[in-house]
CHARMM internal coordinates of N, CA and C (Angstrom, degrees):
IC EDIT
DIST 1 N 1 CA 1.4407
DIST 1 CA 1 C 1.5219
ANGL 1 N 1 CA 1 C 110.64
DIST 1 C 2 N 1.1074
ANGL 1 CA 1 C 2 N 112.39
DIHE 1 N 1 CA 1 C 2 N 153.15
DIST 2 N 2 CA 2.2099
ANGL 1 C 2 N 2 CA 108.53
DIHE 1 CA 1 C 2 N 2 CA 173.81
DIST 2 CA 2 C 1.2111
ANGL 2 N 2 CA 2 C 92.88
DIHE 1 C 2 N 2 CA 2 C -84.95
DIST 2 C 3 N 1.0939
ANGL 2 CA 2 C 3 N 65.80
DIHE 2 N 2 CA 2 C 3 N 164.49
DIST 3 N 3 CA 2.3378
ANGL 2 C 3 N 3 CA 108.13
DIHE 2 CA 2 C 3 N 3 CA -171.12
DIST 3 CA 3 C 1.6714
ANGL 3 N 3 CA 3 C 89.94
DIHE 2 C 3 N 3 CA 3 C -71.83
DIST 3 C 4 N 1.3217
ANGL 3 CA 3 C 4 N 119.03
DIHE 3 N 3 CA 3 C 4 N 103.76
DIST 4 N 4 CA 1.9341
ANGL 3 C 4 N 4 CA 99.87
DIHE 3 CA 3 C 4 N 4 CA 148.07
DIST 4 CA 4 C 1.2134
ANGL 4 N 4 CA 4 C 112.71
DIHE 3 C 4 N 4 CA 4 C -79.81
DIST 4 C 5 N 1.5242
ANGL 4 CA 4 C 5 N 143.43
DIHE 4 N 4 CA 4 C 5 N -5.68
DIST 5 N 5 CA 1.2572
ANGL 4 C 5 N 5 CA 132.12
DIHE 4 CA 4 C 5 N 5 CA 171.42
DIST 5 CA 5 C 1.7288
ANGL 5 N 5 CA 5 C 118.12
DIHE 4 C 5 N 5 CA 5 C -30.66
DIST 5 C 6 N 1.3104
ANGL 5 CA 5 C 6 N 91.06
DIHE 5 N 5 CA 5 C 6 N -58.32
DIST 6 N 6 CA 1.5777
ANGL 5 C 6 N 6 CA 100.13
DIHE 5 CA 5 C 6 N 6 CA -171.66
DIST 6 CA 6 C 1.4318
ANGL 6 N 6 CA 6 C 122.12
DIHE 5 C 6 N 6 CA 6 C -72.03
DIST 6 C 7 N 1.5403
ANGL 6 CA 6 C 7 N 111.15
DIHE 6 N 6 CA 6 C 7 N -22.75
DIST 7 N 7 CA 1.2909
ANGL 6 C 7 N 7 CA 115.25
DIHE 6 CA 6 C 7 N 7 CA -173.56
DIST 7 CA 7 C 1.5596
ANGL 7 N 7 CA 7 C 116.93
DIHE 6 C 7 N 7 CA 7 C -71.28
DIST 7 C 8 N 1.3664
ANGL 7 CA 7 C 8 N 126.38
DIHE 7 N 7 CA 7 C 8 N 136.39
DIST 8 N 8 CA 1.1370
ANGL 7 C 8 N 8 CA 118.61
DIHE 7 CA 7 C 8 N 8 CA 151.48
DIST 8 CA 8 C 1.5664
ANGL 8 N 8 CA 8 C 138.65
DIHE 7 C 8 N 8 CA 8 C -27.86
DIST 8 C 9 N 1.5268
ANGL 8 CA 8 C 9 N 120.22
DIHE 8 N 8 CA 8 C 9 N 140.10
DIST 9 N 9 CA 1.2920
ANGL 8 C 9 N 9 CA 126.81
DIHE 8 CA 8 C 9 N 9 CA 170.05
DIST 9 CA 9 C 1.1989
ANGL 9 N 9 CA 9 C 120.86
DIHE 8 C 9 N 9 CA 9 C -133.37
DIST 9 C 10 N 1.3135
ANGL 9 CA 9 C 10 N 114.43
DIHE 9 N 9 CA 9 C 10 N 152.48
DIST 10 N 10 CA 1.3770
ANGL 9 C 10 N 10 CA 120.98
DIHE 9 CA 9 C 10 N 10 CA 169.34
DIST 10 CA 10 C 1.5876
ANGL 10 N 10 CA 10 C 99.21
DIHE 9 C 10 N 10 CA 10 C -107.30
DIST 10 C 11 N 1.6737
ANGL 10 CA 10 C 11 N 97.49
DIHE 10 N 10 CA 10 C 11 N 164.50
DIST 11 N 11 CA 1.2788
ANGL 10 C 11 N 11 CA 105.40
DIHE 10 CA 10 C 11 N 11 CA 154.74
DIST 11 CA 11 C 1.6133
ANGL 11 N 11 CA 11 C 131.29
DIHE 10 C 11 N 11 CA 11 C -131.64
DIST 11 C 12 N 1.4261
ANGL 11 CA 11 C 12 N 128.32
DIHE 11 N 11 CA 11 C 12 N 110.41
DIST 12 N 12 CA 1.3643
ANGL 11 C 12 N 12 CA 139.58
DIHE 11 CA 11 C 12 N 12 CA -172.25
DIST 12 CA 12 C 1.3232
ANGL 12 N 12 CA 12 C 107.19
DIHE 11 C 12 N 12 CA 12 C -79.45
DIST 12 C 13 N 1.7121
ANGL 12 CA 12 C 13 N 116.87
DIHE 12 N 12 CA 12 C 13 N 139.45
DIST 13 N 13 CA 1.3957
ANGL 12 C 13 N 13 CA 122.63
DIHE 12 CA 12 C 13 N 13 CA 164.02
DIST 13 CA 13 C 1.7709
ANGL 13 N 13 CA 13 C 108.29
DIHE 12 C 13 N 13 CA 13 C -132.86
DIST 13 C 14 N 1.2422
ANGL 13 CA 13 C 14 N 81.47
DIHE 13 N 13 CA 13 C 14 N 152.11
DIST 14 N 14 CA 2.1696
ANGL 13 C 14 N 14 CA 75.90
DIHE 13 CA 13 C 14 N 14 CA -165.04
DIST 14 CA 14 C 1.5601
ANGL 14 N 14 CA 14 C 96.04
DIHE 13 C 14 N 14 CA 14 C -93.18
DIST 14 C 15 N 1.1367
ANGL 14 CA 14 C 15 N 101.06
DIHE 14 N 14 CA 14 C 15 N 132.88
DIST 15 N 15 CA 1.7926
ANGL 14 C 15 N 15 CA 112.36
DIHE 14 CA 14 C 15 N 15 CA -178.85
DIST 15 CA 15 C 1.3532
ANGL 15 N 15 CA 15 C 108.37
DIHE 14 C 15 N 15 CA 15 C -116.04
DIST 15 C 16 N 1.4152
ANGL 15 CA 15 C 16 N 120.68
DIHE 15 N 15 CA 15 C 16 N -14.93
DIST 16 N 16 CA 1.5563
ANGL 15 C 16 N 16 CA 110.04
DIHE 15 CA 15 C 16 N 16 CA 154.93
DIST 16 CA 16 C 1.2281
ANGL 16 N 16 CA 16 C 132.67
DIHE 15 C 16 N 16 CA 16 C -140.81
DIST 16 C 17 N 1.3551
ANGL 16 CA 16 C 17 N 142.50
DIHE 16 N 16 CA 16 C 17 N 151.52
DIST 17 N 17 CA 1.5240
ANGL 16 C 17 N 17 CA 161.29
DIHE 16 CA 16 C 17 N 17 CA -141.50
DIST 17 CA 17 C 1.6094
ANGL 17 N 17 CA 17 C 98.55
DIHE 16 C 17 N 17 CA 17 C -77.78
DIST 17 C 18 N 1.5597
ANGL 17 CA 17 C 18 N 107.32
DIHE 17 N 17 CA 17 C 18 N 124.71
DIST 18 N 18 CA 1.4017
ANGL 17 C 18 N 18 CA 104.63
DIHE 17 CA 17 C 18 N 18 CA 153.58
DIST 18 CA 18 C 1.5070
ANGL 18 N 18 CA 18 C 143.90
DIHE 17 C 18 N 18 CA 18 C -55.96
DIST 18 C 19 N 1.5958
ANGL 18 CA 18 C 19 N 100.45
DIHE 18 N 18 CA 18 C 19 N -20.18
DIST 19 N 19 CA 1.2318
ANGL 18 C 19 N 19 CA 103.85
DIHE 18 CA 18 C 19 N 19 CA -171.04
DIST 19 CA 19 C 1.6672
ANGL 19 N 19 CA 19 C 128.30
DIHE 18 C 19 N 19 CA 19 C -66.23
DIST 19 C 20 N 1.3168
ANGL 19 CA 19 C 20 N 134.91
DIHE 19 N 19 CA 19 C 20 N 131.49
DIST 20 N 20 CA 1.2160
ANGL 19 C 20 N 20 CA 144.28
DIHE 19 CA 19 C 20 N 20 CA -169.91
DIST 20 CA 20 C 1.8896
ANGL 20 N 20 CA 20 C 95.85
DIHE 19 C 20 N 20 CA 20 C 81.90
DIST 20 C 21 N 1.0372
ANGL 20 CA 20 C 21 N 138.58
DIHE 20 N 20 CA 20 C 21 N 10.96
DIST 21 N 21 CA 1.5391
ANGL 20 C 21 N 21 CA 116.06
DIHE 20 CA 20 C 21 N 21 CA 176.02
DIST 21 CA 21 C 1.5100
ANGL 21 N 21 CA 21 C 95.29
DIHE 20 C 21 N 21 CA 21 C -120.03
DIST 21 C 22 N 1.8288
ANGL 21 CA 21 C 22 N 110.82
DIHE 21 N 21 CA 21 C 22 N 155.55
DIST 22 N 22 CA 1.3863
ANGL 21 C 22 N 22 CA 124.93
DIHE 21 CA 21 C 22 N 22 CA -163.50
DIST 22 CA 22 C 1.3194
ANGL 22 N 22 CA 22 C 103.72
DIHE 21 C 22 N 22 CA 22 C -38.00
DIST 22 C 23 N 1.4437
ANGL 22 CA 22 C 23 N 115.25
DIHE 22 N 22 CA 22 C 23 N 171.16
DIST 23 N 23 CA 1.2072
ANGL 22 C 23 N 23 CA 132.04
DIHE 22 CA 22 C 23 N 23 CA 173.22
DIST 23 CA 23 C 1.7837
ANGL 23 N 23 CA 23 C 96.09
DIHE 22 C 23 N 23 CA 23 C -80.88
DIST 23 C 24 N 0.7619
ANGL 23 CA 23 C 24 N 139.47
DIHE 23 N 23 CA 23 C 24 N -21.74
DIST 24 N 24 CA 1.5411
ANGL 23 C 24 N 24 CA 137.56
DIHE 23 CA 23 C 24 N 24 CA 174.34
DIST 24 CA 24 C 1.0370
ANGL 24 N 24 CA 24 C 127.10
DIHE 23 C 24 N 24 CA 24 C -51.73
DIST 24 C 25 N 1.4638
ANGL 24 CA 24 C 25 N 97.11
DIHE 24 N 24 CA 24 C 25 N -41.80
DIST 25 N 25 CA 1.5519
ANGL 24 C 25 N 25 CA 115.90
DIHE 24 CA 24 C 25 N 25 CA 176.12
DIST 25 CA 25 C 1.6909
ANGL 25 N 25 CA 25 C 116.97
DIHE 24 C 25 N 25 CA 25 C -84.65
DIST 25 C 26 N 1.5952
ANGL 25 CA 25 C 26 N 111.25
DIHE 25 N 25 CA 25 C 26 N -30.47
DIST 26 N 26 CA 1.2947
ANGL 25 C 26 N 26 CA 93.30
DIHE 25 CA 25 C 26 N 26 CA -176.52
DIST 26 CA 26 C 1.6125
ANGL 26 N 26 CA 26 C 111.56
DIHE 25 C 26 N 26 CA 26 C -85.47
DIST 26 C 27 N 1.5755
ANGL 26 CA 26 C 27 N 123.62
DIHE 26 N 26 CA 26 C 27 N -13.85
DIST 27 N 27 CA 1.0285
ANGL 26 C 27 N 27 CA 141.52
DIHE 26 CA 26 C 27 N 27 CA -170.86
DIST 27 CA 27 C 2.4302
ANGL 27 N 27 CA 27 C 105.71
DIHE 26 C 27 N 27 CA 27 C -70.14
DIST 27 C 28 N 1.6783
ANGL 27 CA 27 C 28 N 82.95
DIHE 27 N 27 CA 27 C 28 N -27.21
DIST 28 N 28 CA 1.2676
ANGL 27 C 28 N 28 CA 98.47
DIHE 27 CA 27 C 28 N 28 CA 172.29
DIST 28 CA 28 C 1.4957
ANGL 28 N 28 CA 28 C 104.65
DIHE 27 C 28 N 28 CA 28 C -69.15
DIST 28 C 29 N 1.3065
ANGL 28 CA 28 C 29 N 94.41
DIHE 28 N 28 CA 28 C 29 N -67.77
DIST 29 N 29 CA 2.1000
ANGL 28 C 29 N 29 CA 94.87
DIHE 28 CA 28 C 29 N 29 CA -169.89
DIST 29 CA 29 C 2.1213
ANGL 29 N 29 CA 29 C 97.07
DIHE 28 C 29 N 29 CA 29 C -48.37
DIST 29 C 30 N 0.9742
ANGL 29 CA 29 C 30 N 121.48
DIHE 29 N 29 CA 29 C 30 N -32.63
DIST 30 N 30 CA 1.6553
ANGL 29 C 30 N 30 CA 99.42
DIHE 29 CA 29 C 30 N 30 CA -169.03
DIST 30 CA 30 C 1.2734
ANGL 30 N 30 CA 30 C 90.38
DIHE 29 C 30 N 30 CA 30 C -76.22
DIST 30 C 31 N 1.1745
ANGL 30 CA 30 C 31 N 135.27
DIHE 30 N 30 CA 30 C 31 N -30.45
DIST 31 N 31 CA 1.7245
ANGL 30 C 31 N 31 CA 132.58
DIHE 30 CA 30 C 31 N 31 CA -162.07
DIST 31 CA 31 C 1.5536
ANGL 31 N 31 CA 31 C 94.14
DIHE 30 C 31 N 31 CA 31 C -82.29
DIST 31 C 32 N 1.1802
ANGL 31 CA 31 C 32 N 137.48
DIHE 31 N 31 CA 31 C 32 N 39.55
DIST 32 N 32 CA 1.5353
ANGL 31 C 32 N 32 CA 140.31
DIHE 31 CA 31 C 32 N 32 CA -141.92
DIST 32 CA 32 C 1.5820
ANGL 32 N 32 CA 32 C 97.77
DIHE 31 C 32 N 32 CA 32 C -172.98
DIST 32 C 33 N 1.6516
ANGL 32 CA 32 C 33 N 106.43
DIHE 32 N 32 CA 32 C 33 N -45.23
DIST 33 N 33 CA 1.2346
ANGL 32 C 33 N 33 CA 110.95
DIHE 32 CA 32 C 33 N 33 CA -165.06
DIST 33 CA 33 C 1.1408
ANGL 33 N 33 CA 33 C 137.92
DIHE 32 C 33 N 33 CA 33 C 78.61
DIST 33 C 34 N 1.7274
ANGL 33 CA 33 C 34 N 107.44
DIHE 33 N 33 CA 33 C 34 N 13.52
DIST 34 N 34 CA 1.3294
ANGL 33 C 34 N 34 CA 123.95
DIHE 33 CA 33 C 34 N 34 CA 161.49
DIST 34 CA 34 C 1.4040
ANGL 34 N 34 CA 34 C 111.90
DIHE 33 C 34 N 34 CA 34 C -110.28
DIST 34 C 35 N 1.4623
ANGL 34 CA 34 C 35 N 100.52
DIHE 34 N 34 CA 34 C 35 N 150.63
DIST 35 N 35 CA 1.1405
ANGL 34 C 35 N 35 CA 110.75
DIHE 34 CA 34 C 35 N 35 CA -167.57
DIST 35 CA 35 C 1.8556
ANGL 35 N 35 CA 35 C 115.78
DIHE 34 C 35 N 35 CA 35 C -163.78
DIST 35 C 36 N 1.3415
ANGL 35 CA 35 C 36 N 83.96
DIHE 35 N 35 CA 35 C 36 N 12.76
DIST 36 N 36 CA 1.5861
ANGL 35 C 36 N 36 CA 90.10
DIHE 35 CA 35 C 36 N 36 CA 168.89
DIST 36 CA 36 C 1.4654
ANGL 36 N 36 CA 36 C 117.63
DIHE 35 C 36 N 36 CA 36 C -164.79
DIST 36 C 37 N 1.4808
ANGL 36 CA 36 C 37 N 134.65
DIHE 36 N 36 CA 36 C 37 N 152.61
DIST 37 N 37 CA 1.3440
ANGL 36 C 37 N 37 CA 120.27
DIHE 36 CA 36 C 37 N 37 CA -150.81
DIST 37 CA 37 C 1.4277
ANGL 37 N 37 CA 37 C 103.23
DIHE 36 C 37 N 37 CA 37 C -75.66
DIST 37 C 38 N 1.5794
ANGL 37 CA 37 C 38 N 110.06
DIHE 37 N 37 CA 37 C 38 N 153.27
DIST 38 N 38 CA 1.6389
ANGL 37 C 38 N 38 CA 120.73
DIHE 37 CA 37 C 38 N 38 CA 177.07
DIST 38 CA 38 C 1.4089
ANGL 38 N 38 CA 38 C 100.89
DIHE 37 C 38 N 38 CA 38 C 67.88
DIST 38 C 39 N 1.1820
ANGL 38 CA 38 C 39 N 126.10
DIHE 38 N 38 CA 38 C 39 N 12.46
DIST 39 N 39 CA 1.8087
ANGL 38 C 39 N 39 CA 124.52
DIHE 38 CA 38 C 39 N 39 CA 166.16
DIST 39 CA 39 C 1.4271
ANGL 39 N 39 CA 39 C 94.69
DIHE 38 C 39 N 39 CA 39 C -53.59
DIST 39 C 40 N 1.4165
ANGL 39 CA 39 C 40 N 116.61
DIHE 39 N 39 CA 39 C 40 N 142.27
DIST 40 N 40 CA 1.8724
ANGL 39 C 40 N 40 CA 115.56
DIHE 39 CA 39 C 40 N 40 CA 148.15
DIST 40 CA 40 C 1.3660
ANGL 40 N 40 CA 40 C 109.54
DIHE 39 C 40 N 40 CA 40 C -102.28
DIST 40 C 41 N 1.3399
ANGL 40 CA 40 C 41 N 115.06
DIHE 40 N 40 CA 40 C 41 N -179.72
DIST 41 N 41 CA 1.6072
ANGL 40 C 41 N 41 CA 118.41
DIHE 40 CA 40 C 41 N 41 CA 167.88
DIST 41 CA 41 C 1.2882
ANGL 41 N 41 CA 41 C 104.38
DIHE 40 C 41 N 41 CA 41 C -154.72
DIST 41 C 42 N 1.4028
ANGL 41 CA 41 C 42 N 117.76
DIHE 41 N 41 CA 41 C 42 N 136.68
DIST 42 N 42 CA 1.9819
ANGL 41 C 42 N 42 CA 102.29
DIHE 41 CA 41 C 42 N 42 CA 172.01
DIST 42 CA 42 C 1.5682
ANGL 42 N 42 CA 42 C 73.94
DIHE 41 C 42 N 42 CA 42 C -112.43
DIST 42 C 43 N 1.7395
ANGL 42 CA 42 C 43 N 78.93
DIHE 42 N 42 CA 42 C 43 N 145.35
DIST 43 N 43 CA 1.4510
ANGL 42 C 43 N 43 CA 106.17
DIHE 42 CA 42 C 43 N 43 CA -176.24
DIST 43 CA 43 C 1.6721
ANGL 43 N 43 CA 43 C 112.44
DIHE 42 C 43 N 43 CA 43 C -126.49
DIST 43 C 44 N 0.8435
ANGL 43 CA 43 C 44 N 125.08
DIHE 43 N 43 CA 43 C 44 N 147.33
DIST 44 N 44 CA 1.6875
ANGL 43 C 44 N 44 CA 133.23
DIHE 43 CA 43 C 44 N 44 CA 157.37
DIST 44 CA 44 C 1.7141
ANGL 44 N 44 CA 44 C 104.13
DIHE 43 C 44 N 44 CA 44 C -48.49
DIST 44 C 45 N 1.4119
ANGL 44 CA 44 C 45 N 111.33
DIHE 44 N 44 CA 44 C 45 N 115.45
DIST 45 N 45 CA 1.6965
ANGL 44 C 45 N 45 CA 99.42
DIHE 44 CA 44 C 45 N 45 CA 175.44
DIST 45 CA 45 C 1.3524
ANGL 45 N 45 CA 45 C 116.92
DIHE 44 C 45 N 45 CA 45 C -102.47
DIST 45 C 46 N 1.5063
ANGL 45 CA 45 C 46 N 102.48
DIHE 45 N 45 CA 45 C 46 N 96.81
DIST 46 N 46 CA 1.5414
ANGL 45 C 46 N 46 CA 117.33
DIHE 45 CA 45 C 46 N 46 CA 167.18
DIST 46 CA 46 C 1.1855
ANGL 46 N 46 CA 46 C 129.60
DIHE 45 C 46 N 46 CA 46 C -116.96
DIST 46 C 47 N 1.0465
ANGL 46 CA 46 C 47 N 133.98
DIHE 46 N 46 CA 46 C 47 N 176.75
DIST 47 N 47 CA 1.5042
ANGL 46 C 47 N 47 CA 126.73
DIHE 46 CA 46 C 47 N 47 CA -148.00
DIST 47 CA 47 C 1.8987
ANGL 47 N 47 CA 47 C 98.73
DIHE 46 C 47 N 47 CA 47 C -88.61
DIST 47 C 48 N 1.2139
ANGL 47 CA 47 C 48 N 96.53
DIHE 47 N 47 CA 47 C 48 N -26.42
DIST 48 N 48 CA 1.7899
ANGL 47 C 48 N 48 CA 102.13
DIHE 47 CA 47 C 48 N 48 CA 171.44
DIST 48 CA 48 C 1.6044
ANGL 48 N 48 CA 48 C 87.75
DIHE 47 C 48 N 48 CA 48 C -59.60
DIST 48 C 49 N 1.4892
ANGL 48 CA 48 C 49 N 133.85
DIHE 48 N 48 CA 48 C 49 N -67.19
DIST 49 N 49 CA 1.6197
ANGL 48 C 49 N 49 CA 100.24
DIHE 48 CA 48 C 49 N 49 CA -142.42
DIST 49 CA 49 C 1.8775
ANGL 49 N 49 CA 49 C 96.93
DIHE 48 C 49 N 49 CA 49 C -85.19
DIST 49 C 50 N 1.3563
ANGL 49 CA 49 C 50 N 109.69
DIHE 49 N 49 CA 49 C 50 N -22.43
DIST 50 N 50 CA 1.2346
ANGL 49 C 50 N 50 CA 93.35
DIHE 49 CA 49 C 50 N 50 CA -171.44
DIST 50 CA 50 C 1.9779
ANGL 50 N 50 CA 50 C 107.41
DIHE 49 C 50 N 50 CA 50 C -63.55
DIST 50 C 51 N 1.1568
ANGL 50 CA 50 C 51 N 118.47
DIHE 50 N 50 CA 50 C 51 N -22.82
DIST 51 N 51 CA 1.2678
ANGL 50 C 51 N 51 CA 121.23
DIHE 50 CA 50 C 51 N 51 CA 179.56
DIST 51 CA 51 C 1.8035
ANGL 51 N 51 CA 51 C 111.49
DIHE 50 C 51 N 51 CA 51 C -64.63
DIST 51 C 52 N 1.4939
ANGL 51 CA 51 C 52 N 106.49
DIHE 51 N 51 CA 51 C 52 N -21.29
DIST 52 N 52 CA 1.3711
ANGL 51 C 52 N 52 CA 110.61
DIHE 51 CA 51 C 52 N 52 CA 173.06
DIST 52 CA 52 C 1.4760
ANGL 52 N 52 CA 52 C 121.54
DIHE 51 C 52 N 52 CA 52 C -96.55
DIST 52 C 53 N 1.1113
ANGL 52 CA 52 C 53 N 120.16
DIHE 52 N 52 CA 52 C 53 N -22.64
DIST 53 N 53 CA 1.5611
ANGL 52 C 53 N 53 CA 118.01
DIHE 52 CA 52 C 53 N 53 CA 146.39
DIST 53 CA 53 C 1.3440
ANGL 53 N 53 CA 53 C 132.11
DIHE 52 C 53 N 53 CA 53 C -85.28
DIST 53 C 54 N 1.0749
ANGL 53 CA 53 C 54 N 114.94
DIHE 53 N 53 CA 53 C 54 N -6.75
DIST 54 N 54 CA 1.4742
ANGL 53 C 54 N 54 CA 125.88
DIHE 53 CA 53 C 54 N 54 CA 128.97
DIST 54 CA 54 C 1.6548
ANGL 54 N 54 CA 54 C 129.99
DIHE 53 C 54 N 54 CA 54 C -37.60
DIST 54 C 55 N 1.1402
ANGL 54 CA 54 C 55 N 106.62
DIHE 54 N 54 CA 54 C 55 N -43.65
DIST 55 N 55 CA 0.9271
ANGL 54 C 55 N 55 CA 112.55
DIHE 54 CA 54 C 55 N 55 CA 171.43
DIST 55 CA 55 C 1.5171
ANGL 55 N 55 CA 55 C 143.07
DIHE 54 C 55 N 55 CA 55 C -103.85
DIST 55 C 56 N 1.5273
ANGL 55 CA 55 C 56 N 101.94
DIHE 55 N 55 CA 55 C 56 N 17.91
DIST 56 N 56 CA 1.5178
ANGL 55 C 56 N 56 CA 139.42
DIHE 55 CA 55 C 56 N 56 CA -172.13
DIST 56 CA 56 C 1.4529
ANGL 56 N 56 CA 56 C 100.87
DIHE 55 C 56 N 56 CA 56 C -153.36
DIST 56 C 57 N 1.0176
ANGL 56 CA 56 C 57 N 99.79
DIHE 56 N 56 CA 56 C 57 N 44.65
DIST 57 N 57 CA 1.6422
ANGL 56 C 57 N 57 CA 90.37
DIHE 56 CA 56 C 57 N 57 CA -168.28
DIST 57 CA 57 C 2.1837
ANGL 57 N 57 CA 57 C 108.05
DIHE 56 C 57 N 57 CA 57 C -92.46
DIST 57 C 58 N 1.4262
ANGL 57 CA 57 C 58 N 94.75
DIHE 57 N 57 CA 57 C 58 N 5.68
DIST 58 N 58 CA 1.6633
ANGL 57 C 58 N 58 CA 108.05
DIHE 57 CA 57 C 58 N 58 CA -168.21
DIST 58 CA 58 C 2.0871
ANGL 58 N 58 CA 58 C 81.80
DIHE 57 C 58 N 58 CA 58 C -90.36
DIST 58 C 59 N 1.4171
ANGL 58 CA 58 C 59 N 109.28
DIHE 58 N 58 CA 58 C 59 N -24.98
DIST 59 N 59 CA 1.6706
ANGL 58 C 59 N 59 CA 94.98
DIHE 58 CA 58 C 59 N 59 CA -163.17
DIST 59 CA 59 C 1.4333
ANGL 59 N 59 CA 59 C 105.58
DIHE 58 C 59 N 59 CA 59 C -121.29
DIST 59 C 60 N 1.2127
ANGL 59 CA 59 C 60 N 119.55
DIHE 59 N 59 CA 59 C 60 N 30.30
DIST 60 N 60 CA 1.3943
ANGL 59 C 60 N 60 CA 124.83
DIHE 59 CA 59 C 60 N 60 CA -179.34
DIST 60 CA 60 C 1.7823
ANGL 60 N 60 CA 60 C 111.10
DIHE 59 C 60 N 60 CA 60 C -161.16
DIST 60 C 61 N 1.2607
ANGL 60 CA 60 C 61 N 99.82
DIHE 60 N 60 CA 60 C 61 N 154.70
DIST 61 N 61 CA 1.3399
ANGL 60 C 61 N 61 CA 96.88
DIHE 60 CA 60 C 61 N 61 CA -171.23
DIST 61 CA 61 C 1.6013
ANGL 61 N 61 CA 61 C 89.40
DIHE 60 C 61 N 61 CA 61 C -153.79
DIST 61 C 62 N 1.5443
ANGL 61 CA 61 C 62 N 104.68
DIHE 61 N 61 CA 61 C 62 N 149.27
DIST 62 N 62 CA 1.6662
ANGL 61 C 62 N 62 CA 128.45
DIHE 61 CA 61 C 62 N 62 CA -166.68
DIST 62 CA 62 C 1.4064
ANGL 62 N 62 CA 62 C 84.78
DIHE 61 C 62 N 62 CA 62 C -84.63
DIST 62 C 63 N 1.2720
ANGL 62 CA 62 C 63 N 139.93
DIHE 62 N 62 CA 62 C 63 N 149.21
DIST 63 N 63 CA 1.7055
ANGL 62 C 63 N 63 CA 145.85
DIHE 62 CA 62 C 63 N 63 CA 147.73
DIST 63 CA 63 C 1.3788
ANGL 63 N 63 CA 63 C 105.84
DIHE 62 C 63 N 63 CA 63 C -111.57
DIST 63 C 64 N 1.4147
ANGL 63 CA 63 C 64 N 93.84
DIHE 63 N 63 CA 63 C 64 N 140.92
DIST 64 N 64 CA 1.7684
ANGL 63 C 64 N 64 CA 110.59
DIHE 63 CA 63 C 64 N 64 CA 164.68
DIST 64 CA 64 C 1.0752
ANGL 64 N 64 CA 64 C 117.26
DIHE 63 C 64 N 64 CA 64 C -80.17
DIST 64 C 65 N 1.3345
ANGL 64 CA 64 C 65 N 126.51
DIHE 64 N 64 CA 64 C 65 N 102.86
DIST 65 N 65 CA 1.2549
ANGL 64 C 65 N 65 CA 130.63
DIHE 64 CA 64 C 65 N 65 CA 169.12
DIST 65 CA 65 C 1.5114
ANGL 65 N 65 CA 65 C 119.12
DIHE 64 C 65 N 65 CA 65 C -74.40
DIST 65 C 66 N 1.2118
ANGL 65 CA 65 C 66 N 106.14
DIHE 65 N 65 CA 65 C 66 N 130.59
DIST 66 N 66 CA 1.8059
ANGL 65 C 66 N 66 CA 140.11
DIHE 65 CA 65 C 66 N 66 CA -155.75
DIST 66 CA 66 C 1.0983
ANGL 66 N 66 CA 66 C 97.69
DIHE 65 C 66 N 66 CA 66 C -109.43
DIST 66 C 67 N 1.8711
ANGL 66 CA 66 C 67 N 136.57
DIHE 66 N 66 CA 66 C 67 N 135.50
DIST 67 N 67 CA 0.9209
ANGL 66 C 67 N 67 CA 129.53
DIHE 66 CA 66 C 67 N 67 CA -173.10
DIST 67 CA 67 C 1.3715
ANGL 67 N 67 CA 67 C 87.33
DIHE 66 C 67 N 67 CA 67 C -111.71
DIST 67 C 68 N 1.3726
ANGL 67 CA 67 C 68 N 93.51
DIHE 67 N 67 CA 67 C 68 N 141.30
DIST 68 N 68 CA 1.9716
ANGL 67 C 68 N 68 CA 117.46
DIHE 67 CA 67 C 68 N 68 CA -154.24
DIST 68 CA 68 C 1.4779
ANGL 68 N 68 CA 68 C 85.48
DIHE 67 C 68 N 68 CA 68 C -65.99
DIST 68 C 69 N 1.7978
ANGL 68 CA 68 C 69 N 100.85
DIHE 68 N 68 CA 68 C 69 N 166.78
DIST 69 N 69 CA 1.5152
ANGL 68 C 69 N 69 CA 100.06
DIHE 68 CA 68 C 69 N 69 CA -173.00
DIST 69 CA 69 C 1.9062
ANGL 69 N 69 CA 69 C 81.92
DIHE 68 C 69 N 69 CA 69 C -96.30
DIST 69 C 70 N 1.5995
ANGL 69 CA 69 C 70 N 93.38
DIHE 69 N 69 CA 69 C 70 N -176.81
DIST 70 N 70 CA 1.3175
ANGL 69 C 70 N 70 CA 115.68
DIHE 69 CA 69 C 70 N 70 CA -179.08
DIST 70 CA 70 C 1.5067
ANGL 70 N 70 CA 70 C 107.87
DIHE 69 C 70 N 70 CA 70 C -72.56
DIST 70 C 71 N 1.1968
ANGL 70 CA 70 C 71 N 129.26
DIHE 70 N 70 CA 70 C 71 N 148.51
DIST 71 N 71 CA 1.6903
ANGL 70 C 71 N 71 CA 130.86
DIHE 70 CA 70 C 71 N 71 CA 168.85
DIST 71 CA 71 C 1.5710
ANGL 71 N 71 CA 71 C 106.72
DIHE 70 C 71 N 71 CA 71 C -83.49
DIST 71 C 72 N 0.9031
ANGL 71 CA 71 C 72 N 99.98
DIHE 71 N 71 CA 71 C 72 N 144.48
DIST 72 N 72 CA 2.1593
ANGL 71 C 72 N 72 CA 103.69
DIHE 71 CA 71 C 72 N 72 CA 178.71
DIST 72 CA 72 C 1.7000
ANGL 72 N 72 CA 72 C 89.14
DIHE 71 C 72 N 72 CA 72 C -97.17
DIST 72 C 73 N 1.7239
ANGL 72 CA 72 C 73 N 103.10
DIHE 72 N 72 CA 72 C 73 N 152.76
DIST 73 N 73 CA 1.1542
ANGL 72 C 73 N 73 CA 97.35
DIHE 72 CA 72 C 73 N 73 CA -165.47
DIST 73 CA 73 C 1.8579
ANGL 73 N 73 CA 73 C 95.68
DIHE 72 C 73 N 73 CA 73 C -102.11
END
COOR INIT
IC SEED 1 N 1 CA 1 C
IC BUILD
């Protein structure tokens, strides 16, 4: 199998509700693996998923992940 270690990721969080929009779209967020609000996902970034938040792109949003600060002891 390939290494995903090395590969790039994004990370998606769903910022809006499936309810009342096509079944296309919500069938997208599970194919995403979200499925409930403020879910994240780190994902493999390839042109397959970016083409699917692309296409949900009104109920999901990419976050910049910040490398946490240090804790004082």
């Amino acid at each position: 199998m390939a290494d995903t270690g090395k590969k790039k990721t994004i990370v998606v969080e769903q910022i809006g509700s499936p309810i009342g929009r096509p079944a296309i779209q919500r069938a997208t967020l599970i194919g995403l693996g979200l499925n409930k609000m403020h879910k994240r996902r780190t994902l493999i970034d390839s042109p397959q998923v970016r083409g699917m938040v692309a296409k949900i792109s009104h109920l999901v949003r990419i976050v910049d992940e910040e490398p946490s600060p240090k804790k004082k002891p």
